[in-house]
C-alpha positions in Angstrom: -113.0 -19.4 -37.7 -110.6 -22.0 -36.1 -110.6 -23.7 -39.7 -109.7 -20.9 -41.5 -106.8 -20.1 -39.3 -105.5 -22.8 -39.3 -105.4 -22.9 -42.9 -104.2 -19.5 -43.5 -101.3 -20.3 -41.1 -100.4 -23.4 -42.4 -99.9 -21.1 -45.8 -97.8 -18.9 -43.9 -95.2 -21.9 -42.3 -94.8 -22.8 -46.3 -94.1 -18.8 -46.9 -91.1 -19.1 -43.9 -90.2 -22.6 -45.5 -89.4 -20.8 -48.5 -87.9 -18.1 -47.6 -84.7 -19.9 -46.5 -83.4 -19.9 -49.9 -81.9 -16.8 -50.6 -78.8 -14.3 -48.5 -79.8 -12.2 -45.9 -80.1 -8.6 -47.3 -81.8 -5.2 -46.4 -83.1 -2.8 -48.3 -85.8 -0.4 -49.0 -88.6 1.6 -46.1 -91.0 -1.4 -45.0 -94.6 -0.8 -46.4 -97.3 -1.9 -45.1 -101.3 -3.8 -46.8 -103.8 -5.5 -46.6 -103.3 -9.0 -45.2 -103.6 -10.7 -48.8 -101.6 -12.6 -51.8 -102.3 -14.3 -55.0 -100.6 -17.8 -55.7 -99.5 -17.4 -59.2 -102.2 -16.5 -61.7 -104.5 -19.5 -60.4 -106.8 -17.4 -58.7 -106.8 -18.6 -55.2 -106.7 -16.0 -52.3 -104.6 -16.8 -48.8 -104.6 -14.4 -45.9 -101.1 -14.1 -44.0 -101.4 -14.2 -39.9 -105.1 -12.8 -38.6 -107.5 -11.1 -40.5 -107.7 -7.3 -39.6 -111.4 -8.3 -37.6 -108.5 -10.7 -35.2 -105.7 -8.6 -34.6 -104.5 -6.3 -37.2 -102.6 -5.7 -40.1 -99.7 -8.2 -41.3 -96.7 -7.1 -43.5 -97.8 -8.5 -47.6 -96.5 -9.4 -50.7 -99.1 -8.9 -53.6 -96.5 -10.6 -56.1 -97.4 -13.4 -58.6 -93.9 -14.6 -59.1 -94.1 -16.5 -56.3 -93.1 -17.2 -52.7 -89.5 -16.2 -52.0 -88.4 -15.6 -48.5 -85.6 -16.1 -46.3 -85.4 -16.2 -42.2 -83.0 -14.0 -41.2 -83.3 -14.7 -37.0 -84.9 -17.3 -34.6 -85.3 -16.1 -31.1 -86.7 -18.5 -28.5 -88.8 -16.3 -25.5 -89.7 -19.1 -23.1 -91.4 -21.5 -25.1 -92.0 -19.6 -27.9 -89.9 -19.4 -31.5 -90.0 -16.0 -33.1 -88.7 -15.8 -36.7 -87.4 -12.5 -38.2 -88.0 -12.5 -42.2 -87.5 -10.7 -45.8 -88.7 -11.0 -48.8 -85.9 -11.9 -51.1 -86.8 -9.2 -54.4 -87.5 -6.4 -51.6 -85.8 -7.0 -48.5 -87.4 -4.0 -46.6 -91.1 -5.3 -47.7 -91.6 -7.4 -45.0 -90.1 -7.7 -41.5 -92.3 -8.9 -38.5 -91.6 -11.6 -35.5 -94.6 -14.6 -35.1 -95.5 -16.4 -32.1 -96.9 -20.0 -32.8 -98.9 -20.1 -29.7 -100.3 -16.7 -29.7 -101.5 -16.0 -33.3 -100.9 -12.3 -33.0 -98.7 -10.7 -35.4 -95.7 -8.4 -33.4 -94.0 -6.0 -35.4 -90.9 -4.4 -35.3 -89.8 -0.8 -35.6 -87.7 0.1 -38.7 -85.2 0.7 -36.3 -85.5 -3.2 -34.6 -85.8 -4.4 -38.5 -82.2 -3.1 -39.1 -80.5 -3.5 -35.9 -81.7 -6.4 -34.1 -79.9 -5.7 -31.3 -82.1 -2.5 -30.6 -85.1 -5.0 -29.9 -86.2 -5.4 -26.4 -84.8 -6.8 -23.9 -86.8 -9.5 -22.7 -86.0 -10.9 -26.5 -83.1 -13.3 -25.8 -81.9 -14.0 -29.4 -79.9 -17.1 -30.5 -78.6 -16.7 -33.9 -79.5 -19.7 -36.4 -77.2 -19.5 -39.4 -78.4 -21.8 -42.4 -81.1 -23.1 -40.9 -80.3 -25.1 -38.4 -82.7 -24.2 -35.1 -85.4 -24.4 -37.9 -86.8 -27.3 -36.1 -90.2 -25.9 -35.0 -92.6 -28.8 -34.7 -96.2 -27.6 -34.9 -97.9 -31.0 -35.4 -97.3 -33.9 -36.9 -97.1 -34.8 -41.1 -101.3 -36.4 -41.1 -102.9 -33.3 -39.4 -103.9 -30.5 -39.8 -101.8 -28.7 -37.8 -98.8 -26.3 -39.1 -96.2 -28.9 -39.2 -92.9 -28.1 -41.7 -90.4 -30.1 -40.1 -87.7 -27.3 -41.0 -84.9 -28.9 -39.2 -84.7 -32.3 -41.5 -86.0 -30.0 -44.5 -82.8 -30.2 -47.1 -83.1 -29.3 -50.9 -86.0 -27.4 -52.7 -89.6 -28.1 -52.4 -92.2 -28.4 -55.3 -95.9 -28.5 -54.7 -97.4 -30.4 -57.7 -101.1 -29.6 -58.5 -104.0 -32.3 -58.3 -107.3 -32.9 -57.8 -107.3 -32.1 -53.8 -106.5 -28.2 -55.0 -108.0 -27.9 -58.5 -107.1 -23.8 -58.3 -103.6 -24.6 -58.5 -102.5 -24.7 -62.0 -98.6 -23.9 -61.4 -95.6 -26.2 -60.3 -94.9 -23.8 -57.3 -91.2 -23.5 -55.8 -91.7 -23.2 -51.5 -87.7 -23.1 -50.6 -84.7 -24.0 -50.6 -82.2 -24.6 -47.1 -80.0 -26.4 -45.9 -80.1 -29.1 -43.0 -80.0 -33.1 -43.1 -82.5 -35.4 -45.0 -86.4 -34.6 -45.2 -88.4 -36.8 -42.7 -91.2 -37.9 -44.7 -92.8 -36.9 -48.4 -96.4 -35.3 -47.5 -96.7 -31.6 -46.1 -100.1 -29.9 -45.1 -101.0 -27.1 -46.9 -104.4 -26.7 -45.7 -107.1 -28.2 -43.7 -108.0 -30.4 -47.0 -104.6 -32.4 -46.8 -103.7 -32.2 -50.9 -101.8 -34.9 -51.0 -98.6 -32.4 -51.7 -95.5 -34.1 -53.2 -92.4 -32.8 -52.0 -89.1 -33.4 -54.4 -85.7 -31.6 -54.3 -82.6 -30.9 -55.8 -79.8 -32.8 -53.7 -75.9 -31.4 -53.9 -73.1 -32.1 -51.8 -69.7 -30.8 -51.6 -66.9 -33.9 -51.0 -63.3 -32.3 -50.8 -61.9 -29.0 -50.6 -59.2 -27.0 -49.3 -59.3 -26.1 -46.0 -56.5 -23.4 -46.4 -55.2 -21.3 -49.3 -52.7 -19.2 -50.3 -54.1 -15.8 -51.3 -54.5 -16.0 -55.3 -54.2 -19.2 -56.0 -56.0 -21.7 -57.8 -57.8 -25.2 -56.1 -60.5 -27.6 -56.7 -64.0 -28.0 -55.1 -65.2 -31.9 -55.5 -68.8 -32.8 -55.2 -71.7 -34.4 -56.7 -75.2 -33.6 -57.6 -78.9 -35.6 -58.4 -82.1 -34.4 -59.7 -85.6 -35.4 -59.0 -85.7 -37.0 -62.0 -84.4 -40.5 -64.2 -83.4 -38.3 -67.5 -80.1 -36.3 -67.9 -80.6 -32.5 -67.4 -78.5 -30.0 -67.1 -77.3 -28.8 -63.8 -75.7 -24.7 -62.9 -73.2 -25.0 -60.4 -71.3 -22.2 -59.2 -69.5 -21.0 -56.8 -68.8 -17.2 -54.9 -67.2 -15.8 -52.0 -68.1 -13.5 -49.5 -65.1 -11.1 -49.2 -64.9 -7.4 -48.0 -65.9 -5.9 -51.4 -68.8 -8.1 -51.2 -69.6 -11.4 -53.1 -67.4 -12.3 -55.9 -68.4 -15.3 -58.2 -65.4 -17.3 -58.7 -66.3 -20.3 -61.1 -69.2 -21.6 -62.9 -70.0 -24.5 -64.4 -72.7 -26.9 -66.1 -73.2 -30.7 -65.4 -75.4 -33.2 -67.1 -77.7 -35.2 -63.8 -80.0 -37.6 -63.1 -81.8 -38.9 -60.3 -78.4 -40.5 -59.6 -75.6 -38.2 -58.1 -72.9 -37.1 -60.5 -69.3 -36.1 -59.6 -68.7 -32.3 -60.1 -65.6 -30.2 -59.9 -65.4 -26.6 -59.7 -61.8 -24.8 -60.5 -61.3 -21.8 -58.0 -59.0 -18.8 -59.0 -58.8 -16.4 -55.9 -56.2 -14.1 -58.5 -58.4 -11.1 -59.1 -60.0 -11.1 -55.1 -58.3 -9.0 -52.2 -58.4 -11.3 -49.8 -56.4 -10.7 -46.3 -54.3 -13.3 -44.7 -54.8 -15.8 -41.8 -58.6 -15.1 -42.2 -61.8 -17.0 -43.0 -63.8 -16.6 -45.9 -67.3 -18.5 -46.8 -67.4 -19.9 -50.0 -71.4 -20.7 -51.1 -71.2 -23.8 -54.0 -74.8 -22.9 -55.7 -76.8 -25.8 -57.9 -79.7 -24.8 -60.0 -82.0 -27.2 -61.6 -84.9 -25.5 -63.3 -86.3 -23.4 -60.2 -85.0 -26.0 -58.1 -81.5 -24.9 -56.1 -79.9 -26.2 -53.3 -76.3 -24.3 -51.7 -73.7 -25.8 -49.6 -71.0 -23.0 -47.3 -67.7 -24.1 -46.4 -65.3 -22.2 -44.8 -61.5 -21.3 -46.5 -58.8 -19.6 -44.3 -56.2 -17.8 -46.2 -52.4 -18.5 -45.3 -50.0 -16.2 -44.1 -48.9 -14.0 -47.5 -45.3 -15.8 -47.8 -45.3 -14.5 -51.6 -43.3 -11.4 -52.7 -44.7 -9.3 -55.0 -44.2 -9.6 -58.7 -43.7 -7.1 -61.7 -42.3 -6.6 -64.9 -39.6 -4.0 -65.5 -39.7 -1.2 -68.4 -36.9 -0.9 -71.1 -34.8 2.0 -70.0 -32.6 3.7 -72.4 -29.8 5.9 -70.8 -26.9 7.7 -71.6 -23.6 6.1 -71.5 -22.1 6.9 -67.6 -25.5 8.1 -66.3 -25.7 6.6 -63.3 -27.8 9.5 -62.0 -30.4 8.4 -64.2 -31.4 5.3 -61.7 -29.4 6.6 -57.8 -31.2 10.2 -58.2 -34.9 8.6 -59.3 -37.6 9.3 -56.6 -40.3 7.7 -58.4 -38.7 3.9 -58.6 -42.4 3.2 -60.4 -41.4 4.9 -63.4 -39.0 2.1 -64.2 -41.9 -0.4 -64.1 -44.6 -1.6 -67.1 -47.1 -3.5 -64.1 -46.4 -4.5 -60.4 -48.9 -5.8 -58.0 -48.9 -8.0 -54.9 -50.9 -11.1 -53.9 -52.3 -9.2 -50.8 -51.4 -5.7 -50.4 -52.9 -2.9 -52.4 -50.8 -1.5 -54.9 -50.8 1.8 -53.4 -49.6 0.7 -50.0 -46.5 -1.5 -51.8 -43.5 0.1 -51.4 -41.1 0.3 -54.6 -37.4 1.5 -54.3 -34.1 0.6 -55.9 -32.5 -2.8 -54.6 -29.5 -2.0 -52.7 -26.3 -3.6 -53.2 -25.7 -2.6 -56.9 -22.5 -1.2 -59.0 -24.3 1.2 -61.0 -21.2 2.6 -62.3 -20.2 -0.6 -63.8 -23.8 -0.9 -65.1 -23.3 1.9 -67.3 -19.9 2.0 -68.1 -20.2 -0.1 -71.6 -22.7 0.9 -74.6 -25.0 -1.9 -75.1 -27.7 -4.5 -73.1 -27.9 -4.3 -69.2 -29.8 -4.3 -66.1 -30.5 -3.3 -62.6 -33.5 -4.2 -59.8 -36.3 -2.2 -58.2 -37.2 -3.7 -55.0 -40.8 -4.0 -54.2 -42.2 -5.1 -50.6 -45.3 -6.0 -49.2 -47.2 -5.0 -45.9 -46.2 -8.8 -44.9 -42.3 -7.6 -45.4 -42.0 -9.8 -48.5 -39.6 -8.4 -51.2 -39.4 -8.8 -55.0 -36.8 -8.1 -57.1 -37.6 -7.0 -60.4 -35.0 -6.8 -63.4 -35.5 -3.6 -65.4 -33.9 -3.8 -69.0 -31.4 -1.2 -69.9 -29.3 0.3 -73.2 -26.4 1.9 -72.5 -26.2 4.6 -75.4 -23.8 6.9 -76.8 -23.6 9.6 -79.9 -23.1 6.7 -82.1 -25.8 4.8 -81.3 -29.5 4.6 -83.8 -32.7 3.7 -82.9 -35.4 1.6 -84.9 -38.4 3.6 -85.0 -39.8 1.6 -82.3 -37.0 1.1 -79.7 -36.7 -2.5 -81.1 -33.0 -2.7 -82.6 -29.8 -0.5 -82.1 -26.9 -0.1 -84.0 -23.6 1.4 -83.5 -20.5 1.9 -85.4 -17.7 3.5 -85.8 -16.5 6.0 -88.1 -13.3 5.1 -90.5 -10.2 7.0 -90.6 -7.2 5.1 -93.2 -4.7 6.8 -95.6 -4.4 6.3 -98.5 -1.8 3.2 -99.5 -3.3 1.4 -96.4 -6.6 1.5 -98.2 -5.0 0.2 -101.7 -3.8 -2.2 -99.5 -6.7 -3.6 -98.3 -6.7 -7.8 -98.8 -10.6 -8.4 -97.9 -13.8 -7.6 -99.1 -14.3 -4.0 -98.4 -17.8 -4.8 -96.8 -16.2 -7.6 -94.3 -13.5 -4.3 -94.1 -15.6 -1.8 -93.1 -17.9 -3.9 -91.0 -14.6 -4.7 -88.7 -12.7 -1.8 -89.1 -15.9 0.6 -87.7 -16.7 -2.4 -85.2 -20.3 -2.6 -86.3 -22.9 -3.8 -83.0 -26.6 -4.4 -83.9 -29.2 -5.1 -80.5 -32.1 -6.6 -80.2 -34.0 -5.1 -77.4 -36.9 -6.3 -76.0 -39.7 -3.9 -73.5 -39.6 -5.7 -70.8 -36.8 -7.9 -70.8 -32.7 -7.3 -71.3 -32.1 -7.5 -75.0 -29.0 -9.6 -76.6 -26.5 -8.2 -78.9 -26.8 -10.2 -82.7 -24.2 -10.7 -85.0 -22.9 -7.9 -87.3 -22.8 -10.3 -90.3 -26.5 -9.4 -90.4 -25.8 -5.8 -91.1 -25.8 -4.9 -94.8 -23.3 -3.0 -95.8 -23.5 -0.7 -98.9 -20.0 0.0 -100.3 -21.7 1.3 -103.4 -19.9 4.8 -102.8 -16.3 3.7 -101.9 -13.4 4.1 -104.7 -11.6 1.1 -105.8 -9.3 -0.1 -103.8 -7.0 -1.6 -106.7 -6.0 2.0 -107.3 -4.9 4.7 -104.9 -8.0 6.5 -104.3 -8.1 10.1 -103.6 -8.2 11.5 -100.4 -12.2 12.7 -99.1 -15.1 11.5 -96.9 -17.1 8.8 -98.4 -20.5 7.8 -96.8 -20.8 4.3 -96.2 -24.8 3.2 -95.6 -25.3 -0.1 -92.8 -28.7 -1.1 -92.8 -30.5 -3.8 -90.5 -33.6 -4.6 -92.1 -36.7 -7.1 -90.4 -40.2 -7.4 -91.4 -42.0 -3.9 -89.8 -38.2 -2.7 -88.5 -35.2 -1.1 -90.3 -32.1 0.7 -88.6 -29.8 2.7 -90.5 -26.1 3.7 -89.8 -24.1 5.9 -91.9 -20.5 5.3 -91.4 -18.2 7.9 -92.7 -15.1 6.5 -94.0 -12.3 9.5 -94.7 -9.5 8.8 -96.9 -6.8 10.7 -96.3 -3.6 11.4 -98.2 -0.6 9.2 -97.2 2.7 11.1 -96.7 5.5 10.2 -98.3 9.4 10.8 -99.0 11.3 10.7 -102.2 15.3 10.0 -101.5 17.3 11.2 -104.5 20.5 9.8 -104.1 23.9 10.5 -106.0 25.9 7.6 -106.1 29.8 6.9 -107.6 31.3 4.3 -109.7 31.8 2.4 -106.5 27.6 2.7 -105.8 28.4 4.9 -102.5 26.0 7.3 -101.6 27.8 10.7 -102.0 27.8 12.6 -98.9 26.0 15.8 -98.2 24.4 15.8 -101.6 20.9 13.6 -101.2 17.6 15.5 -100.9 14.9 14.5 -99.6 11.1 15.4 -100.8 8.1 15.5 -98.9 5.4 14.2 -101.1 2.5 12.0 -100.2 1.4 8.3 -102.4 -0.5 8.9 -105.5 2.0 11.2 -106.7 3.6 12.0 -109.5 6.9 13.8 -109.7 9.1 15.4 -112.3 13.1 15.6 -111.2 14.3 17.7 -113.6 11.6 20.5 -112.5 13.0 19.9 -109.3 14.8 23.0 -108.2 16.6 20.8 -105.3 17.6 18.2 -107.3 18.8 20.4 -110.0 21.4 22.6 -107.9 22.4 19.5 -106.1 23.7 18.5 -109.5 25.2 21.7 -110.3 26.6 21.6 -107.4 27.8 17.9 -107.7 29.6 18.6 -111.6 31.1 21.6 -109.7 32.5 18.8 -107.8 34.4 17.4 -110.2 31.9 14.4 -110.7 30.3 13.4 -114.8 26.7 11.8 -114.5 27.2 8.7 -115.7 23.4 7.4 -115.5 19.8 9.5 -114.6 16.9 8.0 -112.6 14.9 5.9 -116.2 11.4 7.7 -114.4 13.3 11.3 -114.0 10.8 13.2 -115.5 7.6 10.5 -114.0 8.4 9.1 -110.6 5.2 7.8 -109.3 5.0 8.0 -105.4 3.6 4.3 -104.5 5.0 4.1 -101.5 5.3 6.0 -98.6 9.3 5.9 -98.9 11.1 5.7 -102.2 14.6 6.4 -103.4 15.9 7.0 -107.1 19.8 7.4 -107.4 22.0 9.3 -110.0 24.7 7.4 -110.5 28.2 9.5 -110.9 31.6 8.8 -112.5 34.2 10.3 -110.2 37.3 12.4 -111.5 40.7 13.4 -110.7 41.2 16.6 -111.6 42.8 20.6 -111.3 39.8 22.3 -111.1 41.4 25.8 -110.3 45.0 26.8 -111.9 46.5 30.4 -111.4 46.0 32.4 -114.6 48.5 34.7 -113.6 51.5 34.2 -111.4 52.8 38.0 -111.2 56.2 38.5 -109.3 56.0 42.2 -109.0 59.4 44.5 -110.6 63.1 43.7 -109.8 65.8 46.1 -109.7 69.0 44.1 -110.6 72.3 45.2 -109.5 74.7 42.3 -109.7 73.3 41.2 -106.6 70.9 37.7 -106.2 67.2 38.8 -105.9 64.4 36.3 -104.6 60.3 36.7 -104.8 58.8 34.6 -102.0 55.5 35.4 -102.4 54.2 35.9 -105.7 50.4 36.9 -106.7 48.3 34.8 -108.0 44.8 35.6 -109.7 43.2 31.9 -108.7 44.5 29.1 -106.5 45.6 25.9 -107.8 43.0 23.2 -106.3 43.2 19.9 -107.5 40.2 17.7 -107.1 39.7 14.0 -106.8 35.8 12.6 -106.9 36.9 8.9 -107.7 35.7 6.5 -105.2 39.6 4.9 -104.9 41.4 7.7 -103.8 43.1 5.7 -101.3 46.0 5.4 -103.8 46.9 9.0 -104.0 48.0 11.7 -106.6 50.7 13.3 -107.6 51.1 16.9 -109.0 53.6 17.8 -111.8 55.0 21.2 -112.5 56.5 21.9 -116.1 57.9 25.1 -117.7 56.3 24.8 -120.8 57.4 28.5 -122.0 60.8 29.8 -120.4 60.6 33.3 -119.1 61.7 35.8 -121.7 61.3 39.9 -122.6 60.0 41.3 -124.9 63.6 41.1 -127.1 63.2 37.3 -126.9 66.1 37.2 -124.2 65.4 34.4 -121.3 66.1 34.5 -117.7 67.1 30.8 -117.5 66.5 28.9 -114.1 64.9 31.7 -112.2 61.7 29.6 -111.6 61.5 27.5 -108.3 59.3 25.6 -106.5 59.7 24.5 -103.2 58.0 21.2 -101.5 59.0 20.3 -97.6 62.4 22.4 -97.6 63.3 20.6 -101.3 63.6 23.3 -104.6 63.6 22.8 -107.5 64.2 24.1 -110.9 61.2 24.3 -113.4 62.4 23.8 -116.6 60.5 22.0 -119.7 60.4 18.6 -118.0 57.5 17.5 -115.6 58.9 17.7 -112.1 56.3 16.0 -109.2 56.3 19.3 -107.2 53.1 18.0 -104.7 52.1 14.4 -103.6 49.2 13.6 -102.2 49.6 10.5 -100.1 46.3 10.7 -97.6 43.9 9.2 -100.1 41.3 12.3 -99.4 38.2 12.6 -101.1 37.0 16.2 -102.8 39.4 19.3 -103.4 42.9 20.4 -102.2 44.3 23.9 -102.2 47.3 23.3 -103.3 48.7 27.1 -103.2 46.8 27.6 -99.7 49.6 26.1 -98.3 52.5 28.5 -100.3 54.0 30.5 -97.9 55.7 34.2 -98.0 58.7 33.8 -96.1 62.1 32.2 -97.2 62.5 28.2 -96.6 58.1 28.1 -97.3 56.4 26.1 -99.7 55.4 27.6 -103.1 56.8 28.8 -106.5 59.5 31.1 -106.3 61.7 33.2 -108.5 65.3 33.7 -108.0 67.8 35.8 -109.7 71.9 34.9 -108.9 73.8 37.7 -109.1 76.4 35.7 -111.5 73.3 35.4 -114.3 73.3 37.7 -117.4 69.7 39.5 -116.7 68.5 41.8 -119.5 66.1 43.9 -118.4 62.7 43.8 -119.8 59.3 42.0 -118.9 59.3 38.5 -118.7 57.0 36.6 -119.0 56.9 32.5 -119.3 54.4 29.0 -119.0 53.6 26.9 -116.3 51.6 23.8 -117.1 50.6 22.0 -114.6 49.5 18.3 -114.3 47.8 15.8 -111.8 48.4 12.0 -112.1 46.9 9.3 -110.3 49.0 7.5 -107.6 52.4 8.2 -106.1 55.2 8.7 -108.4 
């Protein structure tokens, strides 16, 4: 009976041995079995603790995968070691307290499983993390009594089958801990003393990072051996225990032997919410066939330092809107990502950076920016630039936001458009201040150089001839592999105004005064003078004058408007001439009774104007009176010196010899009324008739002939 105890508990210190290779965990409702397991397939039966005959029923695994548990607790009661512990596929499967020196099994409530600190209170617990109050000594390596050494245990433990257990078929994996070197190479598993062999998988970690900064990147250094002289192949990873749990943060393989090897294991802590100025575990994991061995060190984040990054969203806003970016309340709107090192993306607060001339930010079409602010819970502030386009209602689109374009529309007349020197593509391009943009989503665009803009002039007229006046559509096109942006630029022609001076010039080539017209017409033009109801009473008017036309315009009939001021001239020969003599010079009915008789004022039908176009008239004129026909009656009788003419206070006699009766010394241009100055008094100017009363007068009508003559100069 003493034999087989000892036996099955020396079994059951191999079960704890091997259960320190796996996390603590809990799980499902204990359940409880008969005291009995298979080792592998090979047959052979083992009891756990006392038999039900010696104490009652022990917590089991019926499993053939193998031994796999983990001590959770060790509690020392006096002299006694009591170890709490789970199976590692099932956590809730077993859970029960052992004391060495009393074999009796003690179990725990479900309560006492899951809260250890609602066991009794006579149970004065020390907490043993990794192992290391493992040290129970229950004999020594050559007897048969339950010794394990668990304190110097270190690496996993293979029992290899031989002839001492000939049941054992299977390479069996006890456990895997943590603690220094293993004290010797024999273990008892049973009375018999099989000659185990204990090997193990030996890792250590060398360097690493005692602090971090929250979501960075650092190195683990170790190195690792195998039981074993060839190269195999060694998993190493690594995780951490965070808040959410455990998070596997790099993985690796290494080629080993039974010499250690230098590892190195890059850590990203990016993607893990971990909290500053705290400590985190960080397990380094080798695996070598079912061999592992694990190695904890502890990191401790820094205080978050590090603003919180994003990338801004291309805005596209009307030209002045500031109230698209002061009135936003959601400042998120205006970003593609943001996120923080540390704090949750919910809890970051996101608002428009202060300390920014949005006016002047939107004041000019094209590329610009402003900044959302984002902080932290740690008070840390980023910037971030968000891309803007200023836009207005001449401003296209690619279809995909990509490129802009902008230009103006064209307004020219039409000379200045004949009159164009450049190529009309390079003309229009400057003229309608063409603007192509390259924007970019995330990122303030550039503005390009118009040069790259195709302009299709295919629809203009030619510029070497004065085009009509109209609105031609002029297409700009950007085009890129996947993009194209198209402009259409309306140029208007319009008609150019202009005025046609006809001038009437003298023999002297002065411009006649009070005789030029002037026509509104526009370029392009073609005019026909002598349809020209102006120009044609202004000559009527100007060989009324007293003027011949020497020499027309050679284009009368076609003058082409080609400019927008023009000036054709007439030229004129100017005269010296009587353009109005008195038909009739009527003196009324005399009575004669031996007495003299004088007519002051006779009546005439038309004045007597003389007329002088020539451009010298400085030098004067001179007008001649002669009596061509004397005065006589019907009988043929003559009343003989009875004409007169009077000039300042002088009279004279008319008689058939030309007598100067006017001069004309002032030199003035156009036409004199002579006979508006004849007076109808006695002592005025004028022709008179005077009868003495010593002359023989017949009686009778009498009628006689004045000719009258105008000469150039003074006499």
């Amino acid at each position: 009976m003493n034999k087989l105890y000892k036996s099955l508990f020396s079994v059951l210190i191999l079960v704890i041995t091997s259960y320190f290779c796996t996390t603590v965990m809990y799980g499902a409702e204990p359940q409880w079995s008969t005291a009995k397991f298979e080792v592998f397939n090979a047959g052979y039966t083992a009891y756990m603790g006392l038999p039900e005959s010696e104490g009652g029923k022990i917590p089991i695994v019926t499993q053939s995968t193998g031994f796999k548990w983990q001590a959770l607790q060790v509690s020392q009661i006096g002299n006694n070691k009591i170890y709490i512990l789970s199976y590692e596929e099932d956590p809730g499967r077993l859970l029960y307290a052992l004391d060495k020196d009393t074999p009796v099994a003690k179990y725990l409530t479900e309560d006492q499983a899951r809260d250890l600190s609602k066991l009794p209170s006579d149970f004065l617990w020390k907490i043993s993390i990794d192992g290391n109050d493992f040290g129970a000594n229950y004999g020594t390596i050559t007897n048969v009594k339950y010794n394990v050494g668990l304190s110097t245990f270190k690496g996993g433990v293979y029992i290899r089958p031989n002839e001492y257990i000939p049941p054992i078929s299977h390479v069996r994996l006890l456990s895997m801990f943590e603690g220094a070197s293993y004290a010797g190479r024999r273990i008892s598993y049973r009375n018999e003393e099989p000659n185990a062999e204990v090997i193990f998988l030996d890792m250590n970690i060398t360097t690493y990072p005692s602090k971090i900064n929250i979501g960075s990147s650092f190195k683990i250094n170790g190195n690792v051996k195998v039981p074993v002289t060839n190269s195999s192949i060694v998993n190493i990873s690594a995780e951490i225990e965070t808040e959410e749990g455990l998070k596997n943060v790099a993985e690796i393989t290494k080629n080993a032997n039974n010499t250690l090897s230098n590892f190195e294991l890059d850590i990203n802590t990016k993607n893990l919410k971990l909290l500053p100025e705290k400590t985190y575990k960080l397990n380094v994991t080798a695996k070598w066939g079912q061999l592992s061995s694990k190695r904890t060190v502890q990191l401790v984040t820094n205080k978050d330092t590090e603003a919180p990054k994003g990338i801004g969203k291309l805005q596209i806003i009307n030209l002045g809107d500031k109230n698209f970016i002061a009135n936003e309340t959601d400042y998120t709107k205006f970003l593609q990502e943001y996120s923080d090192n540390v704090t949750s993306t919910e809890k970051l607060k996101v608002y428009l950076a202060p300390n920014q001339d949005l006016e002047s930010l939107v004041r000019n079409v094209g590329v610009s920016k402003f900044y959302v602010a984002i902080a932290d819970e740690a008070g840390n502030v980023g910037n971030i630039e968000v891309p803007l386009f200023i836009k207005d209602d001449k401003v296209v689109f690619s279809s995909q936001n990509n490129f802009a374009l902008r230009s103006n529309d064209i307004y020219i007349n039409s000379l200045n458009y004949h009159q164009i020197e450049t190529e009309l593509s390079n003309f229009v391009r400057s003229k309608s201040e063409v603007k192509l943009w390259k924007l970019l989503p995330n990122q303030q665009g550039s503005l390009l150089d118009s040069n790259l803009v195709n302009i299709n002039i295919t629809n203009l007229p030619d510029k070497q001839i004065i085009p009509k006046s109209g609105d031609y559509i002029v297409p700009a096109t950007y085009n890129v592999t996947g993009s194209t942006v198209t402009k259409n630029i309306k140029v208007s022609i319009a008609d150019t105004p202009s005025v046609l001076n006809v001038q009437f010039i003298n023999e002297a080539n002065q411009v006649l005064q009070g005789y030029s017209v002037i026509i509104n017409t526009k370029v392009g033009d073609t005019l026909n003078l002598t349809r020209n109801t102006a120009v044609q009473t202004q000559l009527r008017k100007i060989t009324n004058a007293g003027y011949e036309i020497a020499k027309r315009p050679a284009n009368e009939t076609a003058v082409n408007i080609n400019n927008t001021t023009l000036t054709v001239q007439y030229k004129l020969q100017g005269v010296l001439s009587l353009t109005s003599v008195p038909s009739s010079i009527d003196f009324g009915s005399l009575t004669y009774n031996a007495t003299t008789k004088r007519v002051e004022d006779p009546v005439i039908d038309k004045h007597l104007i003389v007329t002088d176009t020539r451009a010298d008239v400085a030098n004067g004129w001179g007008l001649t009176a002669t009596l061509t026909t004397p005065m006589k009656n019907g009988n043929g009788q003559e009343l003989v010196n009875a004409l007169r003419y009077v000039t300042g206070g002088k009279e004279i006699i008319l008689n058939n010899n030309a007598q100067v009766v006017y001069i004309n010394s002032k030199g003035t241009a156009g036409s004199l009324d002579v006979s508006d100055n004849w007076g109808k008094t006695a002592n005025t100017d004028g022709i008179k008739l005077q009868i003495n009363s010593s002359d023989t007068v017949y009686t009778g009508n009498y009628v006689g002939v004045i000719t009258w003559k105008v000469m150039a100069g003074q006499p």
